[in-house]
C-alpha positions in Angstrom: 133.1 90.5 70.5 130.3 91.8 67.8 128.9 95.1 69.4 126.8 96.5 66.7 126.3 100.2 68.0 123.9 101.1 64.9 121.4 99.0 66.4 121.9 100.0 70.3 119.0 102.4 71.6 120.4 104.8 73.3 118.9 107.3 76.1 118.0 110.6 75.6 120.6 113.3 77.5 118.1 114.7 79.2 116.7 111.6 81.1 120.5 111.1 81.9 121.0 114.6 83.0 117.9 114.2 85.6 119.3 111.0 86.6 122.7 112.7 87.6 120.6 115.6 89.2 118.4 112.9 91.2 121.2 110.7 92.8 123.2 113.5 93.8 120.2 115.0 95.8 119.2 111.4 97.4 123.2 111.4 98.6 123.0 115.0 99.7 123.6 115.5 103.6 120.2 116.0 105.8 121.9 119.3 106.9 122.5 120.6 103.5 118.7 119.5 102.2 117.1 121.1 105.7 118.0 124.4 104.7 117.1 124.2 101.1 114.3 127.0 100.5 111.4 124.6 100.4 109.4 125.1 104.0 106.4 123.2 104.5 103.0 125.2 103.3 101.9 124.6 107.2 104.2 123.8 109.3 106.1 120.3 110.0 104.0 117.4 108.4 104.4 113.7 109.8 105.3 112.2 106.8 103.8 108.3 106.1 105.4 105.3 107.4 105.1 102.7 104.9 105.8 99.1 106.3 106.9 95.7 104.4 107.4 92.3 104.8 110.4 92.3 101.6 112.1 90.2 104.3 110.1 88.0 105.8 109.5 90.1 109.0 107.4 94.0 109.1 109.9 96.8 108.5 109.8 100.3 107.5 110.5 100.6 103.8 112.8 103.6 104.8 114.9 101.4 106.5 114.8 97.9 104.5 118.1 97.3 102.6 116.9 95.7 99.4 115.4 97.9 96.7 111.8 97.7 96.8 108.9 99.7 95.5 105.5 99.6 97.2 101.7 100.1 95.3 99.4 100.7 97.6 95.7 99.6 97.4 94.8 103.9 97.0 96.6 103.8 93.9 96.0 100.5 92.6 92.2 101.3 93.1 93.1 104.7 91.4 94.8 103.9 88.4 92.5 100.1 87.8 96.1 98.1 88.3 94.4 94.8 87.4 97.1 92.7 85.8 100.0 91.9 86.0 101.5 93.7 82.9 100.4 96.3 84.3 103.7 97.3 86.5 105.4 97.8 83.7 106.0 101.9 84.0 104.2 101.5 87.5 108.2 100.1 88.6 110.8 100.9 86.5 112.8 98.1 85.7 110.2 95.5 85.2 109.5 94.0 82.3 106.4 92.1 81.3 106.2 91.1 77.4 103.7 88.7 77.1 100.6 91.2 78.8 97.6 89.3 77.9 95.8 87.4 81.0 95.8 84.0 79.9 99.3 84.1 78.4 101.9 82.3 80.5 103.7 85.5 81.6 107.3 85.8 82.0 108.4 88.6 84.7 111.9 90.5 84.2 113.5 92.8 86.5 117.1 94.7 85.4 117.0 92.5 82.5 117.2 88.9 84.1 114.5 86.7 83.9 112.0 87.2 80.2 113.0 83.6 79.0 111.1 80.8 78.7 107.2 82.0 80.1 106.3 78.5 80.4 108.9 76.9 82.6 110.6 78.0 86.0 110.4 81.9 86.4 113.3 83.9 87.6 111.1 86.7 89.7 109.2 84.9 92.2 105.1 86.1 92.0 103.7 85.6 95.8 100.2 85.8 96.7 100.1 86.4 100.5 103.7 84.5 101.0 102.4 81.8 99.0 104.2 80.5 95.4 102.9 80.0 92.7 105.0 78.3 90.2 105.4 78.8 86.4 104.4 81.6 84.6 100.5 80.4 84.6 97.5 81.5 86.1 99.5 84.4 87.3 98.2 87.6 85.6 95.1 88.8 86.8 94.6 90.0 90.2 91.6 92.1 89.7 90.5 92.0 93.4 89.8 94.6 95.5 90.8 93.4 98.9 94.8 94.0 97.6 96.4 96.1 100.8 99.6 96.4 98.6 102.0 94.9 95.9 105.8 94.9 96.4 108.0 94.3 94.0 111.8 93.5 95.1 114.5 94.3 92.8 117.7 91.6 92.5 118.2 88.0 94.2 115.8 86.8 96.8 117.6 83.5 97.1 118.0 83.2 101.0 115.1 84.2 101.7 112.8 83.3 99.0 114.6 80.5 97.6 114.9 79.0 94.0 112.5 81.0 91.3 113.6 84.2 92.5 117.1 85.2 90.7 115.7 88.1 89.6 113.4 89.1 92.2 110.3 88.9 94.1 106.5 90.1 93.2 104.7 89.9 96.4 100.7 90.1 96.4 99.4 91.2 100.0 95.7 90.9 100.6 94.2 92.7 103.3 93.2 89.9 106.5 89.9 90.2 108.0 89.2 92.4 111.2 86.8 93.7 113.3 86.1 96.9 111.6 83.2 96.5 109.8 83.8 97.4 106.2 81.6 96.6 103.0 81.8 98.3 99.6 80.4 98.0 95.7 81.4 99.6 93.0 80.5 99.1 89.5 82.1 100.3 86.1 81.6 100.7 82.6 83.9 101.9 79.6 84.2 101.8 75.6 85.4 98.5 74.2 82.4 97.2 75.9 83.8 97.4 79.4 81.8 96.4 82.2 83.0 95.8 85.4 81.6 95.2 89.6 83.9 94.5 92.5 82.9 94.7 95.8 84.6 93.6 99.4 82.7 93.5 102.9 84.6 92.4 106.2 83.1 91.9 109.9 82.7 90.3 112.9 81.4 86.6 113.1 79.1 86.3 116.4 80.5 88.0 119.3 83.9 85.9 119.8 87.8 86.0 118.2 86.6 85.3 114.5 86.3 88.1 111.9 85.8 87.0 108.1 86.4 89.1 104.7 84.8 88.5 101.2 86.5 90.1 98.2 85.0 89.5 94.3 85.3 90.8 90.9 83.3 90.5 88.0 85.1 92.0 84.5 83.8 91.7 80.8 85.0 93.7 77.3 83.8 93.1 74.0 87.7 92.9 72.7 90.1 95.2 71.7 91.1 93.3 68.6 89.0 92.4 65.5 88.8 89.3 63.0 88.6 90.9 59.6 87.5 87.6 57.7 84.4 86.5 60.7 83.2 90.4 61.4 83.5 90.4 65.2 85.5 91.8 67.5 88.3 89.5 69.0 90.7 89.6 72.2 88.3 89.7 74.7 88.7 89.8 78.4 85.7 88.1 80.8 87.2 86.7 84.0 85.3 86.4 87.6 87.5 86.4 90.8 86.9 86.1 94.3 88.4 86.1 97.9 87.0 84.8 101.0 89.4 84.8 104.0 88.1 83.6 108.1 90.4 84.7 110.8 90.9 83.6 114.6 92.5 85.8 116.6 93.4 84.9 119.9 95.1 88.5 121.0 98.7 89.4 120.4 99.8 85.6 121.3 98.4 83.8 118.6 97.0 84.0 115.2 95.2 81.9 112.2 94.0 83.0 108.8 92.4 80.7 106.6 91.7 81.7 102.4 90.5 80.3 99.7 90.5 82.3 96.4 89.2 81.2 92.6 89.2 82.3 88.7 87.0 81.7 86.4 88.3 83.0 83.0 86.8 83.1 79.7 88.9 85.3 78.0 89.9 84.8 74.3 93.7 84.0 72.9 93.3 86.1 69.8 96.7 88.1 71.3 99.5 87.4 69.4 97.3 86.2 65.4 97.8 90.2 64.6 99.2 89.4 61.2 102.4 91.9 60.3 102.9 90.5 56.9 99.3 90.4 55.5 98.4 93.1 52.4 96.1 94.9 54.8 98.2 94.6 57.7 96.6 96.8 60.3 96.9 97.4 64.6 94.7 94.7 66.0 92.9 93.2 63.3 93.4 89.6 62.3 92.6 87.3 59.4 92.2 84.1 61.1 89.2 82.4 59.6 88.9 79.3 61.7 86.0 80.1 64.1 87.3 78.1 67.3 90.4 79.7 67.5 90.3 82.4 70.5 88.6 79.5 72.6 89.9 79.5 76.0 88.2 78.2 79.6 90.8 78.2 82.4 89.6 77.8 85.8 92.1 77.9 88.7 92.1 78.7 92.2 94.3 78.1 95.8 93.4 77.5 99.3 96.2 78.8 102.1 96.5 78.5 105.7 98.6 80.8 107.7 99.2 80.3 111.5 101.4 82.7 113.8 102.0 81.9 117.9 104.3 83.8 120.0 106.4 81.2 122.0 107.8 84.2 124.0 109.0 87.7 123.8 110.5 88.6 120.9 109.9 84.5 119.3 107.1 83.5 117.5 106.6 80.9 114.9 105.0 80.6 111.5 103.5 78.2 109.4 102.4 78.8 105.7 100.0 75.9 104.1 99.4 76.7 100.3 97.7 74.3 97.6 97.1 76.1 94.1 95.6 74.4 91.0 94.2 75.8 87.5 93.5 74.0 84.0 93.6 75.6 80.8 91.2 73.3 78.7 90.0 74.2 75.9 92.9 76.0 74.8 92.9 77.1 70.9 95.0 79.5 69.4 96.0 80.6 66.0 99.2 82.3 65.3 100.0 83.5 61.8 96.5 85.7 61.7 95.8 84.7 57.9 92.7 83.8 56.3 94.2 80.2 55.8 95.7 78.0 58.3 99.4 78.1 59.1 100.0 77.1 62.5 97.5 76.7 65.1 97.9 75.0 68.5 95.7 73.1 70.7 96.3 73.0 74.6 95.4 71.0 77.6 97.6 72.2 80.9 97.0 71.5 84.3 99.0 72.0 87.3 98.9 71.6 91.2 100.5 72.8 93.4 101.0 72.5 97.1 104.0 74.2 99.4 104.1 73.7 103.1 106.7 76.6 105.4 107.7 76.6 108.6 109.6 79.2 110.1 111.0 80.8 113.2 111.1 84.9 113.9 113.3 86.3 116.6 114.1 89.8 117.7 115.7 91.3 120.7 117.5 95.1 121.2 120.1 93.6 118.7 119.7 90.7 116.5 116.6 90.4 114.0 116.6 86.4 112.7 114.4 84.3 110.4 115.4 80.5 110.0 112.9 78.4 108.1 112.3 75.6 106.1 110.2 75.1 103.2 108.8 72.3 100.7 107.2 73.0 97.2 106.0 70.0 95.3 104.8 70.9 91.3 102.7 68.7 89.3 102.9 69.7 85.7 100.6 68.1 82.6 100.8 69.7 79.4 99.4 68.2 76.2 99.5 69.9 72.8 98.3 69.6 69.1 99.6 71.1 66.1 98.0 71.6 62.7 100.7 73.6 60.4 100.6 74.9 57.0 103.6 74.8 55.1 104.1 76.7 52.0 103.8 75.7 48.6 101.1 73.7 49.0 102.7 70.9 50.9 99.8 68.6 53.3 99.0 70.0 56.6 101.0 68.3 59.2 99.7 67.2 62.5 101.5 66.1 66.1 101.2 65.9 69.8 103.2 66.9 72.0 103.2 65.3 75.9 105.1 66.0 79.1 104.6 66.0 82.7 106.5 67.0 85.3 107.0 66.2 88.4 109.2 68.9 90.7 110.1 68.7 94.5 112.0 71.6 96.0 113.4 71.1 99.5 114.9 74.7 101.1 116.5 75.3 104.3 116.9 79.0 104.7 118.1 81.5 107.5 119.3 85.1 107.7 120.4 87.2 110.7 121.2 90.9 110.9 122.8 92.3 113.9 123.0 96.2 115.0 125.5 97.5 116.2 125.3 100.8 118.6 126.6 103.1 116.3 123.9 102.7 113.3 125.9 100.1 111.2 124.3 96.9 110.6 125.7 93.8 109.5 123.2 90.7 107.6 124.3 87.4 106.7 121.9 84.8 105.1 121.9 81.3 102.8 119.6 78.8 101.7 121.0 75.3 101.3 118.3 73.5 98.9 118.1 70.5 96.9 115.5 69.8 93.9 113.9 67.1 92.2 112.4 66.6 88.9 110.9 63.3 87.5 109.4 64.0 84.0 108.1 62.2 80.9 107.5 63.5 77.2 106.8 62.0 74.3 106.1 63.3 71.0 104.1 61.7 67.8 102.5 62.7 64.5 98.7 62.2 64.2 96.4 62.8 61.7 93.2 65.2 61.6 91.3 63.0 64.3 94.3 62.9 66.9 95.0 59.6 66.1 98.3 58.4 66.2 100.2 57.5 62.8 103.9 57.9 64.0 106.0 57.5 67.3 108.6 59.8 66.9 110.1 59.0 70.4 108.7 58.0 74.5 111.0 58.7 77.0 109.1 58.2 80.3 112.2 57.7 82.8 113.7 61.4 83.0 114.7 62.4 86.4 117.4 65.0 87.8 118.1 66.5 91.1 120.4 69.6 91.6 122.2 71.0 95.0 123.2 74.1 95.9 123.3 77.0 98.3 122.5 80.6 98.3 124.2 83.5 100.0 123.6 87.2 100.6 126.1 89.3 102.6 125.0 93.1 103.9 126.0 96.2 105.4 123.7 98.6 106.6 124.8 101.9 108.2 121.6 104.7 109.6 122.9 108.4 110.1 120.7 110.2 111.9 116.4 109.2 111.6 116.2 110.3 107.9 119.7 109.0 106.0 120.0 105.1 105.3 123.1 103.9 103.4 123.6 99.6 102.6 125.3 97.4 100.5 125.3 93.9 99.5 125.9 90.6 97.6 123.2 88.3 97.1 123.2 84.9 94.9 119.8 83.6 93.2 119.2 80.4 91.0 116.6 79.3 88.6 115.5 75.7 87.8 116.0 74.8 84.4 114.8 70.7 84.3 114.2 68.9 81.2 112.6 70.2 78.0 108.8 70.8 77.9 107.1 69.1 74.2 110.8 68.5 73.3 110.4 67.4 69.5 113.2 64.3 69.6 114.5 62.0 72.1 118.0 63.9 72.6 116.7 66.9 73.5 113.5 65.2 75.8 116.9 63.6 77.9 118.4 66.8 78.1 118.5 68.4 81.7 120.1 71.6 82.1 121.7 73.0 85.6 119.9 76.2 87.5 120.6 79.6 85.9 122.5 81.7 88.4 122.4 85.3 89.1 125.2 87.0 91.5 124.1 90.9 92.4 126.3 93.8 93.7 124.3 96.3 95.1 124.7 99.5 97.0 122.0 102.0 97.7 120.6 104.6 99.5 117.3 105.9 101.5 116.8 109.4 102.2 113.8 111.4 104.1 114.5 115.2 103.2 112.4 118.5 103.5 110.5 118.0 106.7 109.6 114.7 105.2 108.1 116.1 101.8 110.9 114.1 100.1 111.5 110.4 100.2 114.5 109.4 97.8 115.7 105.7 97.3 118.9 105.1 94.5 120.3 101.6 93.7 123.2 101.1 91.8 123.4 97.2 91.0 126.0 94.9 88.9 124.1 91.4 87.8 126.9 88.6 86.9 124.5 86.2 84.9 126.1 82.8 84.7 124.1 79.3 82.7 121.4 81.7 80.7 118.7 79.2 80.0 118.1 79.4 76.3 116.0 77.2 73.9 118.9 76.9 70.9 118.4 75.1 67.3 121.4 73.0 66.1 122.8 72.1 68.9 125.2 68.9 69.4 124.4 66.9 72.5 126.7 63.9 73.7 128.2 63.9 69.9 124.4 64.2 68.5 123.0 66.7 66.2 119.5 68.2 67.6 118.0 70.2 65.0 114.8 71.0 67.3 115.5 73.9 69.5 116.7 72.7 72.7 116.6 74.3 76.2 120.5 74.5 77.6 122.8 76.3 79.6 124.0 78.7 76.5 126.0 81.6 78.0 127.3 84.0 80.6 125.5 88.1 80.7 125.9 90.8 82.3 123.5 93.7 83.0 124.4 97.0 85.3 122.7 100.4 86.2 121.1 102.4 88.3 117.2 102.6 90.2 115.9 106.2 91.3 112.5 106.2 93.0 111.2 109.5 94.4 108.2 110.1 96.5 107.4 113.9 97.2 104.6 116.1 98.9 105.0 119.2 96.8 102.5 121.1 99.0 99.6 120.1 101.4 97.3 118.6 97.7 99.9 117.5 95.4 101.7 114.8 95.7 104.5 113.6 92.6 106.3 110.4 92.1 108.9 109.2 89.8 110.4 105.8 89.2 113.8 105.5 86.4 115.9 102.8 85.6 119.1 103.1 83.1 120.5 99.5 82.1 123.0 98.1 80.0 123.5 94.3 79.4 125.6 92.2 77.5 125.9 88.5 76.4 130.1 87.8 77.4 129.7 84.2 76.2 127.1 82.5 74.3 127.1 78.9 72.9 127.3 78.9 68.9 127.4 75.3 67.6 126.8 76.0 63.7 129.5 78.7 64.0 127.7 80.8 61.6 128.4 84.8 62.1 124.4 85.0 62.2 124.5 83.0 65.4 127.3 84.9 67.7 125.5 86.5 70.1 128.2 87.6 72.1 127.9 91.6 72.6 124.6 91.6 72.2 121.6 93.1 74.3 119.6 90.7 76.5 116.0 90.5 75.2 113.5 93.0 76.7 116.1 94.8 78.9 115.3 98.4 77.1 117.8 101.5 78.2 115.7 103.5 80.0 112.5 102.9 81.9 110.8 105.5 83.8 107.3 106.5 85.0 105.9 109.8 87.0 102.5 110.6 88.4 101.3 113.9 89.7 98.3 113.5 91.6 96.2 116.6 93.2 93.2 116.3 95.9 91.3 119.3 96.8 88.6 119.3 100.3 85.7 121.3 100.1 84.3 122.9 103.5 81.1 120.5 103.2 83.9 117.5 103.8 83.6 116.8 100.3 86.8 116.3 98.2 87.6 116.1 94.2 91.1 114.4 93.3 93.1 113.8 90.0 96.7 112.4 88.8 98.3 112.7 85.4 101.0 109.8 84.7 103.6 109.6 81.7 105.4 106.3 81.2 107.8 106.0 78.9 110.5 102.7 78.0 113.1 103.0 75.5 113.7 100.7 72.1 114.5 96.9 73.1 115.0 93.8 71.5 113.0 90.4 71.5 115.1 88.4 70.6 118.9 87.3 71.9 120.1 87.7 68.5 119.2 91.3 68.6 117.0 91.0 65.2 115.6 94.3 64.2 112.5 92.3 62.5 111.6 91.7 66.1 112.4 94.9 68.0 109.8 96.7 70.2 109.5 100.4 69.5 110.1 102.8 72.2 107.4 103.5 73.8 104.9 106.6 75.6 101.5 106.6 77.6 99.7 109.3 79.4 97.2 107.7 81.6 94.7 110.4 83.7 92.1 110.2 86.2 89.6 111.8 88.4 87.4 111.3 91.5 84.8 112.6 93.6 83.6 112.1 97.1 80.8 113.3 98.6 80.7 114.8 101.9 78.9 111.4 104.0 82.0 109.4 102.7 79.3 107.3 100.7 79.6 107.8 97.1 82.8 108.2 95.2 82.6 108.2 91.8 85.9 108.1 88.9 86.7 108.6 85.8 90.2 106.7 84.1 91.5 107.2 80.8 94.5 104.8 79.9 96.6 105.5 76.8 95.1 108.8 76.5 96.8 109.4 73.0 95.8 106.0 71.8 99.3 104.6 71.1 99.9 101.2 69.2 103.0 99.5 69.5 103.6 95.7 68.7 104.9 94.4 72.4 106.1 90.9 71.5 106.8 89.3 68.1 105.6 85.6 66.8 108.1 84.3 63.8 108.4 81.2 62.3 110.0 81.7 59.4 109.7 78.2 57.3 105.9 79.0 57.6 105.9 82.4 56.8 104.2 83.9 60.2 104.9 87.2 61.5 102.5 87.9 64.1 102.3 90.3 67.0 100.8 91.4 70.4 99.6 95.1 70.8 99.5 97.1 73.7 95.7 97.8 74.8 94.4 100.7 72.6 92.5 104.5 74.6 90.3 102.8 77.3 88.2 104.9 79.5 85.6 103.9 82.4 83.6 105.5 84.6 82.7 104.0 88.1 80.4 104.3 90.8 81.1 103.0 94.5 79.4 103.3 97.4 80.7 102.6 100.9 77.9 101.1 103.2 
């Protein structure tokens, strides 16, 4: 074992001290915390019940034994959570390196699941129950009928099946009704920020249907700027919108119909920032090709969701999703010089349809969900390459082709039964099977695309893999306001074949799922009259078949010098979650989310042998120390019915690495944003008007790193620079 403590961040004792501090007071006794000299300003308050659907069926947070952390729409509206990226600090523990919108993203939570962007994801993103698959399209979700975002911590395999070995991001939009409700608001900021989003909701005619209609219009001149062609770069100019019809036949039956699009137009000038250029600067690039940054990606879904009530305490479910994008024309440079070094050119389409049925029951003991689901994934990815290399050698040319064909069968089901004195016992597996049939290809072409040399067509691929999932729990309530649980839940990640493998060895190469057990034990506790709500989470990953792409490897007695996707090693990561929610008086409120990890490689594969390629002891990639983020947010009435409100939040995330050989030329910094806002409302309820400041300091910290060393690129991607905007909205 190489453990190379010089390099190893290492938390600050202070955040470790509070830590301490925290989890003894979430495990301290409701009798000792009662008496704690902290009465309520007024009296008792009734504290706020927040509800999820983390598994499968509506619970009380409080009482749900899985960690999860809830945004809801107040403070996503609040703080202008837009994007995905932006939970990082939001939830400790997750990690989002690739932050741009029209980058595939790749979602990690406690360290698992950052690999690969582009193929199967490891935390499972859910838009109103529904998949969606790969790290695509799945960024911005700028729209303003969002009721709340979940985020679940560790395995979701029973429930959520495959794609989920990490966790669970679950998107849940608000479903039409018959309160009338329409709003408008409209936004503008430096950086050339313009913005409008608006949502209205009624009745249609006098019968059971309602209808909703959510959009969102957002525009910046770019945060970046291209040096060589004087104009600003890294634009953002993306239209969304929602519409959703509803049938509600009372309490016995159910049906929501939604259909949602994108239309973005945002550059890829994100990760060209040149780090080895003579004038290196934050956000400036070189590249002196004019079509590079050109990007059109239109995508969109259409869902069906239908609920009857068979009898008391039964009902059934059925989920109908069918997602689609294209990203075409996709153009992006990434060395950032003034000459061409390597520059890609992407056509990538996908559709997508799943189809869930399941079954709900619930009587004075036993709470069950059984259910079966089907996910089908058509993938079509094309690629060009023009590189540079040095020394004046001819540019070199190729295309690279794959589709993919995936088919994912799950049969799932999970039962908890309570027992009269508060302890409750869960058991749950999904037994699933899935199918890949693929094709790739890869040639050398010349300037026009045409085809000069067939390196290798393999069109025949296919691979199927079994396997079932457990999770095992123990719940235990003391009293209304203490919640102990523990468990042991299993996840698994598709691996499949290679995607624009470069020879035929590694094209034929299928690698087994990526498995993820978790040990978890945690607690929930309501404290002070209900002022305090404290959730801990101590959790041990065992991290078996890390998907990695590896150079050098020997396949089947074969030397592949292209790096090649494979089962490369075994990891562990362990630590502990502390989220706090507290009414400090009657107008201010204070949150704080933290999350101390550790992980380590124990086995890694190493086919050259070379010292420079044993990973083993080293840090997983972007699984920093220390996460952590607190808000403080103050509202103040006036006696006209008026009120004011602001919230200061700090987020801070420790030193990480990029890379799984733990190379300091691609380590992100540690990093700290304040972020602060303020709002008005005027007495009528009508007008609100707000005022957000993000990265109030202006920080600039290179996020994720682009090296290929035989061309001589070192690029990066930089966190968002100060932005402010100012926004109007009326409520009609």
């Amino acid at each position: 074992m190489h453990i190379h403590d010089h390099r190893r961040p290492t938390p600050s004792g202070s955040i470790c001290s509070a830590a301490l501090v925290l989890l003894g007071l979430a495990l301290s006794s409701p009798a000792t915390t009662a008496q704690a000299d902290l009465p309520p300003e007024n009296g008792s308050i009734v504290p706020q019940e927040i509800t999820v659907t983390a598994e499968r069926t509506t619970t009380a947070l409080r009482r749900t034994p899985i960690s999860v952390v809830v945004i809801e729409s107040r403070e996503l509206e609040r703080k202008g959570v837009t994007a995905l990226n932006e939970l990082v600090g939001a939830v400790a523990g997750v990690s989002v390196p690739n932050g741009f919108s029209n980058m595939p993203q790749a979602v990690g939570i406690r360290g698992v699941g950052v690999s690969l962007p582009a193929m199967s994801q490891a935390v499972g993103i859910y838009v109103d129950d529904v998949p969606l698959i790969r790290g695509y399209a799945t960024a911005l979700w700028d729209l303003p009928d969002i009721q709340r975002i979940e985020v679940l911590r560790g395995p979701q395999g029973s429930l959520y099946g495959q794609n989920s070995s990490a966790g669970a991001v679950k998107y849940v939009s608000l479903d039409p009704s018959r309160d009338a409700a329409a709003w408008l608001a409209i936004g503008a900021g430096n950086h050339g920020l313009r913005e409008a989003r608006g949502y209205v909701n009624r009745n249609v005619g006098q019968g059971p249907l309602s209808a909703s209609l959510a959009f969102s219009r957002r525009r910046s001149d770019g945060y970046g700027y291209n040096s060589t062609l004087d104009k600003n770069v890294n634009a953002i100019d993306a239209t969304q919108f929602r519409a959703k019809l509803r049938w509600s036949g009372g309490a016995a039956q159910d049906a929501v119909l939604a259909v949602d699009g994108l239309r973005d137009r945002s550059d890829t000038n994100t990760i060209n920032f040149p780090l080895n250029h003579p004038r290196t600067r934050p956000r400036v690039t070189y590249t002196g090709n004019p079509e590079a940054g050109t990007f059109e990606r239109d995508a969109g879904g259409i869902s069906f969701r239908f609920d009857l009530r068979l009898s008391e305490g039964l009902k059934l479910r059925a989920i109908t999703g069918y997602r689609a994008y294209r990203d075409f024309p996709m153009v992006a440079d990434f060395g950032g010089q003034e000459a061409l070094q390597y520059q890609i050119n992407q056509d990538i389409q996908q559709k997508a349809l799943s189809q869930e049925l399941q079954l709900q029951g619930q009587n004075a003991s036993n709470t069950w969900t059984a259910g079966l689901m089907f996910v089908a994934d058509n993938f079509d990815f094309l690629r060009y390459v023009d590189f540079a290399p040095p020394a004046g050698a001819p540019v070199g040319h190729t295309e690279a082709q794959t589709q993919q064909q995936t088919r994912d069968v799950g049969l799932y089901g999970q039962l908890r039964h309570a027992f009269a004195n508060g302890i409750g016992l869960t058991g749950g597996m999904r037994v699933y099977q899935t199918e890949q049939q693929a094709s790739n290809a890869f040639r050398r072409t010349n300037a026009q695309r045409q085809h000069t040399q067939t390196i290798y067509v393999a069109d025949d691929l296919s691979t199927s893999k079994t396997g079932a999932l457990l999770r095992l729990g123990i719940d235990r309530q003391l009293g209304q306001d203490v919640f102990f649980y523990a468990s042991m839940a299993q996840g698994a990640k598709f691996g499949g074949f290679n995607r624009a493998a470069e020879s035929m060895t590694s094209a034929r190469t299928a690698t087994d799922p990526e498995r993820v057990t978790t040990w978890e034990a945690g607690s929930k506790t309501r404290m002070f009259g209900g002022r305090l709500d404290a959730s801990v989470a101590l959790f041990y990953n065992d991290y078996r078949d890390y998907l990695a792409n590896v150079p050098n490897m020997v396949i089947n007695g074969v030397l592949v010098t292209d790096a090649t996707l494979v089962n490369a090693g075994k990891a562990k990561t362990y630590g502990i979650d502390v989220d706090l929610n507290a009414r400090v008086s009657d107008r201010v409120d204070a949150t704080l989310t933290l999350e101390l990890l550790r992980s380590k490689f124990d086995e890694f594969a190493n086919p050259t042998g070379s010292p420079d390629n044993d990973y083993v002891g080293n840090q997983l990639p972007n699984a920093p120390h220390v996460s952590a983020g607190t808000t403080i947010s103050y509202r103040h009435p006036f006696l006209s019915g008026a009120s004011a409100s602001a919230y200061l939040t700090l987020q801070h995330t420790s030193s990480q690495y990029g890379d799984i050989g733990n190379s300091s030329a691609t380590s992100i910094p540690p990093q700290t944003y304040v972020h602060l806002g303020a709002s008005f409302t005027d007495a009528r309820q009508r007008w609100t008007l707000s005022a957000r400041v993000r990265n109030l300091f202006d920080k600039s910290y290179v996020l994720l790193h682009n090296r290929i060393p035989a061309l001589d690129i070192h690029a990066g991607y930089y966190n968002p620079p100060r932005t402010t905007i100012f926004t109007a909205r009326y409520d009609f």
